[in-house]
Phi, psi and omega in degrees: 000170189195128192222133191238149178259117190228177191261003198121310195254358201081357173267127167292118188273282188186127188265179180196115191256140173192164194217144189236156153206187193323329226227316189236155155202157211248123159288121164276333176185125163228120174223139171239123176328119167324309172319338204234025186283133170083011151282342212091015199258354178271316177282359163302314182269338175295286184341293181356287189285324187294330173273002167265026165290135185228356158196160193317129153223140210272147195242136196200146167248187170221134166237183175268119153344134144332315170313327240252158179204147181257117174281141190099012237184144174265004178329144171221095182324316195313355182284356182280018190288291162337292184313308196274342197277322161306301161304337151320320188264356180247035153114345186308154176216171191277096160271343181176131149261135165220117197317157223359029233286292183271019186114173188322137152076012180226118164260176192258136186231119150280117208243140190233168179201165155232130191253000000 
């Protein structure tokens, strides 16, 4: 499922993908215009999804580690700071890392809240 934030006009502001079942659900991909970071707009599109739960589910992502580097690649875990500092703030906590998740040196960081 998908729920996007636009300005009015057709401009895409920033979307949010994400899949449920009985028991759980997963953000799958969120992105927000660089232009538009620290409006609210990301926690506007979680808030979305999260207030139609209509019974406890544990709500969960998959991220990158801080840590995490791909070789050969200028990939940097350290751009995930934001990323994980964000979710943090809206109550997710850190359930488990696991280590090459997505190949050598780029590990997986899962992050949960129960709603």
């Amino acid at each position: 499922q998908t729920i996007v934030c636009d300005d009015g006009n057709g401009g895409l502001l920033g979307f949010l993908i994400w899949s449920t079942d009985a028991h759980e659900l997963e953000l799958l991909w969120m992105a927000v215009d660089p232009s538009c970071v620290r409006r609210g707009i990301g926690r506007r599109l979680v808030d979305a999804v999260l207030c139609h739960l209509t019974t406890e589910k544990r709500v969960f992502l998959r991220t990158a580690t801080t840590d995490s580097v791909i070789p050969g690649t200028p990939f940097s875990g350290s751009a995930y700071k934001g990323t994980n500092n964000f979710f943090n703030q809206l109550g997710f906590s850190e359930a488990t890392r696991i280590s090459d998740y997505w190949g050598p040196g780029d590990h997986c960081l899962i992050m949960e809240k129960v709603i």
